[in-house]
C-alpha positions in Angstrom: -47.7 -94.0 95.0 -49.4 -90.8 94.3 -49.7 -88.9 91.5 -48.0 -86.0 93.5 -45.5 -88.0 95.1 -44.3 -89.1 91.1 -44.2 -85.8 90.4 -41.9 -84.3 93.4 -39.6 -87.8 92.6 -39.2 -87.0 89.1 -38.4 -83.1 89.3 -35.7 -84.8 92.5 -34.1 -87.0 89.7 -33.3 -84.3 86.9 -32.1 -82.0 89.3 -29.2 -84.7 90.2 -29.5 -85.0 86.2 -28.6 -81.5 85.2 -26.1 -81.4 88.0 -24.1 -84.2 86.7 -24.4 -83.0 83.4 -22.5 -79.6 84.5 -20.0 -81.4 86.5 -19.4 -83.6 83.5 -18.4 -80.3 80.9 -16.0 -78.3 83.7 -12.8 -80.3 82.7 -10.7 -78.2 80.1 -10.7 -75.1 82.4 -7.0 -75.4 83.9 -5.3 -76.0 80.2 -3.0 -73.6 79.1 -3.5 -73.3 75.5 -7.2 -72.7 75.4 -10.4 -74.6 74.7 -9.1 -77.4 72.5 -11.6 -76.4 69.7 -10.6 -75.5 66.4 -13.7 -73.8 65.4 -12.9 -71.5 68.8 -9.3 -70.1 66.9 -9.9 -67.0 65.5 -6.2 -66.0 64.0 -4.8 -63.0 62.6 -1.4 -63.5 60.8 -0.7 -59.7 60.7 2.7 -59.6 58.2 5.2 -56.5 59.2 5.6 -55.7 55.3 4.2 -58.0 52.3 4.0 -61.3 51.5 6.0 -62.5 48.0 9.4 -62.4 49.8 9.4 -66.0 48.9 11.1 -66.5 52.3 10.3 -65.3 55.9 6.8 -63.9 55.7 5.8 -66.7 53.1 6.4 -69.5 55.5 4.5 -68.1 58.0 2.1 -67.7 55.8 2.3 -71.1 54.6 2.4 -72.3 58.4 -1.0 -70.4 59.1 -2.6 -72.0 56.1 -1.3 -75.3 56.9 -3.3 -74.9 60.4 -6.3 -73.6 58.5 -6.6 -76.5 56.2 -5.9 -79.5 59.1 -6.3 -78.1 61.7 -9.7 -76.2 60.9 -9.2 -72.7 62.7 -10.5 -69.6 61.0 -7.5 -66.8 60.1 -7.3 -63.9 58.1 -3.9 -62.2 56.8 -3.2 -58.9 56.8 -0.1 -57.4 55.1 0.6 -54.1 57.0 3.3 -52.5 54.3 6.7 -51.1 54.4 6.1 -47.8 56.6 6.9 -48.6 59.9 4.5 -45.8 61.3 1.4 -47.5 60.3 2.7 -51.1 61.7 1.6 -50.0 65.6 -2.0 -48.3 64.4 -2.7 -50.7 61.8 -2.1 -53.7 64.1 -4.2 -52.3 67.3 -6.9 -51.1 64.9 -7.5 -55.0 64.2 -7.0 -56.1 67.5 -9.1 -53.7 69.0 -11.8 -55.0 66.5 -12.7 -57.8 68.9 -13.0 -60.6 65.5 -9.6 -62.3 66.5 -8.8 -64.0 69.7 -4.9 -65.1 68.7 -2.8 -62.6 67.0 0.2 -64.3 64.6 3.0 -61.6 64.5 6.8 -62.0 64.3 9.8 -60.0 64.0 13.1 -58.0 66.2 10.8 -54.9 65.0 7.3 -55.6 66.2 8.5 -56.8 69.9 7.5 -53.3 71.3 4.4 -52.7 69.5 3.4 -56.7 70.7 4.2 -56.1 73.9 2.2 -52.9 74.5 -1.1 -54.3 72.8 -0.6 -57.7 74.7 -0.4 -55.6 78.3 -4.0 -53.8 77.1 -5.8 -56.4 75.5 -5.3 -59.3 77.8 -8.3 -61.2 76.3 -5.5 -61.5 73.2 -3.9 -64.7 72.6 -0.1 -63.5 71.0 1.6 -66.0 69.0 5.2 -64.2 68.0 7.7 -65.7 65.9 11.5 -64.8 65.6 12.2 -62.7 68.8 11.6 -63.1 72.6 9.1 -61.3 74.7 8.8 -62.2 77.9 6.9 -62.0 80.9 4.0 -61.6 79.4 1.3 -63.9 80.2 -0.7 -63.6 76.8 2.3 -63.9 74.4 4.2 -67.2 73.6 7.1 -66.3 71.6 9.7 -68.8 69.7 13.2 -67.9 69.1 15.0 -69.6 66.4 18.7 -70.5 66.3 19.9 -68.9 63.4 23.1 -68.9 64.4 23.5 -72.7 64.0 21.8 -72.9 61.3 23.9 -70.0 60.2 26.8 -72.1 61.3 25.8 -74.1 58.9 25.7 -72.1 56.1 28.9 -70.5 57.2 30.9 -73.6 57.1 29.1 -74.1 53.2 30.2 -71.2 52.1 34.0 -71.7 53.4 33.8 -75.3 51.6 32.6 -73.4 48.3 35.2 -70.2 48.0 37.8 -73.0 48.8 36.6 -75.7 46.3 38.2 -77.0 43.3 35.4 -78.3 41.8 32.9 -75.3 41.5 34.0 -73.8 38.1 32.7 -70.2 39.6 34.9 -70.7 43.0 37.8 -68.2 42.7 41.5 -68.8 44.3 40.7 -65.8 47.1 39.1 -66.7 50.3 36.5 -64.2 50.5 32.7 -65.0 51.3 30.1 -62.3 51.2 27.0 -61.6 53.6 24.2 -59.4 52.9 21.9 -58.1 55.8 18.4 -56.4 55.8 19.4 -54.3 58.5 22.3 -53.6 61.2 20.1 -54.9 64.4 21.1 -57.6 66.5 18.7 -60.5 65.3 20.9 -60.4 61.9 23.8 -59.6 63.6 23.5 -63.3 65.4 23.3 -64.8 61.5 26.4 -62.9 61.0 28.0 -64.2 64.3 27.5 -67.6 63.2 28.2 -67.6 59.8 31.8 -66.0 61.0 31.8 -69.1 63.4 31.2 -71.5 60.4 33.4 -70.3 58.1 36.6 -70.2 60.5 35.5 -73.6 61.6 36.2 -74.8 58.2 39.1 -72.3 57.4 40.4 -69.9 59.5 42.0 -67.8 56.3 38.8 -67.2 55.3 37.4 -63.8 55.0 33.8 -62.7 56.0 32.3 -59.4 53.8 29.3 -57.9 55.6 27.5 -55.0 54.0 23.5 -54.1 54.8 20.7 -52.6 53.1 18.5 -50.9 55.5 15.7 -52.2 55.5 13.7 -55.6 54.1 12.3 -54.8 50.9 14.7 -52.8 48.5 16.0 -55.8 46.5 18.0 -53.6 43.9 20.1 -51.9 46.5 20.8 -55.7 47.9 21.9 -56.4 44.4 24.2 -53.6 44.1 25.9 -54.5 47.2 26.1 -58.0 46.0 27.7 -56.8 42.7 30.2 -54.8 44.9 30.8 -58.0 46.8 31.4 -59.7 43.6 33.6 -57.4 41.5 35.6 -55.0 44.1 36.0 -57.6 46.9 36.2 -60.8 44.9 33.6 -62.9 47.1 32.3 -65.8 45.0 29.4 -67.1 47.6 27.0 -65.2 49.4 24.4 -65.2 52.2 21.2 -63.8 51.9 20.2 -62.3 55.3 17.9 -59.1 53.8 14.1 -61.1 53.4 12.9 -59.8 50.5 15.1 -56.9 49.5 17.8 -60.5 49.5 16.1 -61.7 45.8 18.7 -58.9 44.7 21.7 -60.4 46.0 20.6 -64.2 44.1 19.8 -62.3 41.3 23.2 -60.7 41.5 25.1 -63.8 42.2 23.2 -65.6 39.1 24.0 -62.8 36.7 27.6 -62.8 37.6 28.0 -66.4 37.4 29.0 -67.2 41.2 26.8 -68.5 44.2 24.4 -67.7 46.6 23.2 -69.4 49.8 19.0 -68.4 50.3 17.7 -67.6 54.0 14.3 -69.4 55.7 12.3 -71.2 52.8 13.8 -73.3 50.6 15.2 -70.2 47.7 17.3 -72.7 45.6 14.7 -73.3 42.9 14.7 -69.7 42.0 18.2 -69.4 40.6 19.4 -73.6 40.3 23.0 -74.0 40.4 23.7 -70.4 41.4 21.8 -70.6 45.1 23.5 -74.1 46.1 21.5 -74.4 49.6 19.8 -71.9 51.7 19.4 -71.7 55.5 15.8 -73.2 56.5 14.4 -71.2 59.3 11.2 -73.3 59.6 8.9 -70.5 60.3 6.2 -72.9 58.9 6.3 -75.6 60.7 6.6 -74.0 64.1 3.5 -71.4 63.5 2.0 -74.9 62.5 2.9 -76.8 65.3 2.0 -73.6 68.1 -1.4 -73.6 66.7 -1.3 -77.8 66.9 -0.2 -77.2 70.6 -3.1 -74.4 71.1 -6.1 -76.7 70.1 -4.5 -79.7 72.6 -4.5 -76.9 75.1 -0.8 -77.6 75.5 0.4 -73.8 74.2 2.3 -72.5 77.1 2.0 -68.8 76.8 3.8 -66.6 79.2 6.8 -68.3 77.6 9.8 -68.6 75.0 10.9 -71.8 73.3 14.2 -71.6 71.4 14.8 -74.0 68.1 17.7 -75.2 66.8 18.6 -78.0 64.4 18.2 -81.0 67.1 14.6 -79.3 67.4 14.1 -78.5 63.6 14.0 -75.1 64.1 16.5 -74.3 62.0 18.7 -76.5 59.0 20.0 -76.6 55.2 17.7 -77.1 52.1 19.1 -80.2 50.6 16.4 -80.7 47.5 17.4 -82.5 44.4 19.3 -79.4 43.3 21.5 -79.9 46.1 22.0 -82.8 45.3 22.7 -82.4 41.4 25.5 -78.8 42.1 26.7 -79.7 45.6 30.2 -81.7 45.0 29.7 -85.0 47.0 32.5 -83.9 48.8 31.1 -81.0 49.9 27.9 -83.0 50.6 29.9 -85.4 52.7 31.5 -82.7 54.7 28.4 -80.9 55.9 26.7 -84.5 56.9 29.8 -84.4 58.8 29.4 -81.2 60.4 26.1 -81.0 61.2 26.0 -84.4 63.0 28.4 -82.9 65.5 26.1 -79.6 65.8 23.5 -82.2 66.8 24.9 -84.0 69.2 26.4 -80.9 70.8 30.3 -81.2 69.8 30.2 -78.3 68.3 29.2 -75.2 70.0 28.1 -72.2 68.8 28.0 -68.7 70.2 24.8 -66.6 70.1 25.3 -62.5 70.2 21.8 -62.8 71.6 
């Protein structure tokens, strides 16, 4: 064969080399979640407010970090304050910097602001926490079922303000529940926390009173103290995020009880905060970034979850286990099998 003929066979055979070769990389085009590599996740965990709530924003916060550490994606958080003006500027000014390609964002009061930046920066991957947007093909939002969880924390407070057992349980009937703000995200706590209670009792009383915003915990623990002394609750519910530290505060200092809201709160104030209602902000943000690098992230869509899902439960640490009466203990295993299994139904305002 001539040496001209070698030549013409070889540049044939890595031509149907380099072909293959391109065929071979095509096939993680059609996946919803995007490229399956880690090193491709450029996050933002932008926080509506500041971090040290020691609840809400710290879980994402812990979620995030959990993805960073075993997952390997890159992130950056940014705490965008209290003023709500600066949330919609501050946000879009770090979008619009082109260095993130998923934005971590939650909350009732950044729904808007998400949903405008999402329609003009479609490039944007939107991972929202806490409220539904839909519709939007860039966003994937989960919603999680705090009114079972609570449900839950309802039906614990009932079985406290009616205990014999708890040496700061009082005779009266009357549980207390302090909100951040009168919206409807905290109005569906509310709604099942009513649910629980009358589920256990039906004599018992709810107390609602709200702060106004999510940061002012001494105007949470004046509430809670006005709870406490004119209205003679002896258990409340922290709905208010970080202005809520007031009300355990409150609730320590007065020698009654307090039930904590999304991370575990009952180290903070031990027999005083007897549970708290896990909304597992953590371990969703944790598992939607898991989901993202399979390519499995369906975005254009909401996921709700509850207690079967683990969205949503009671902290039951070794300090649950030392204050809670067993009987107590006994009665919310009780109940919360029959949330499970879907005996008991509860009502969203949502």
């Amino acid at each position: 064969m001539s040496t001209k003929k070698l030549s013409v066979f070889g540049i044939l055979m890595l031509s149907i080399a380099l072909i293959l070769a391109a065929c071979g990389k095509s096939g993680d085009s059609g996946k919803s979640g995007g490229s399956g590599n880690s090193s491709d996740i450029s996050a933002l965990y932008y926080v509506n407010g500041t971090l040290g709530d020691k609840g809400f924003f710290d879980s994402a916060e812990a979620g995030v970090q959990k993805a960073v550490k075993e997952l390997g994606i890159q992130a950056k958080t940014v705490e965008g304050g209290n003023n709500q003006a600066d949330w919609a500027s501050g946000l879009e000014s770090l979008v619009a910097s082109k260095k993130y390609n998923v934005v971590v964002v939650g909350t009732s009061q950044m729904v808007d602001i998400v949903k405008d930046l999402a329609k003009r920066y479609p490039d944007v991957k939107f991972i929202f926490f806490d409220d539904t947007i839909k519709d939007v093909p860039n966003v994937y939002s989960m919603l999680y079922s705090q009114s079972e969880g609570s449900f839950l924390a309802g039906a614990f407070a009932a079985l406290v303000t009616t205990s014999t057992e708890l040496k700061g349980a009082n005779p009266d009937k009357v549980i207390g529940f302090v909100g951040g703000m009168d919206i409807p995200i905290i109005n569906d706590f509310k709604a099942g926390y009513e649910q629980g209670a009358q589920y256990v009792d039906k004599d018992v009383k709810v107390v609602a009173s709200y702060v106004g915003d999510f940061a002012n915990a001494p105007k949470a623990k004046e509430l809670t103290l006005a709870q406490i002394n004119s209205q003679k609750v002896d258990i409340s519910f922290n709905v208010a995020g970080g202005a809520g530290l007031g009300l355990l505060e409150a609730a320590n200092e007065k020698g009654v009880y307090s039930i904590g809201v999304d991370m575990n709160q009952n180290p903070l104030y031990p027999g005083s905060v007897l549970t708290s209602m896990l909304k597992n902000v953590d371990v969703s943000i944790f598992r939607a970034f898991d989901l993202m690098k399979k390519g499995e992230l369906k975005f254009g869509t909401t996921e709700v979850l509850g207690l079967k899902e683990g969205g949503v439960g009671l902290a039951k640490d070794d300090l649950y286990q030392k204050y809670v009466p067993k009987s107590i203990q006994d009665k919310m295993k009780e109940i919360e099998d029959k949330l499970s299994s879907g005996e008991i139904k509860v009502k969203s305002i949502l």
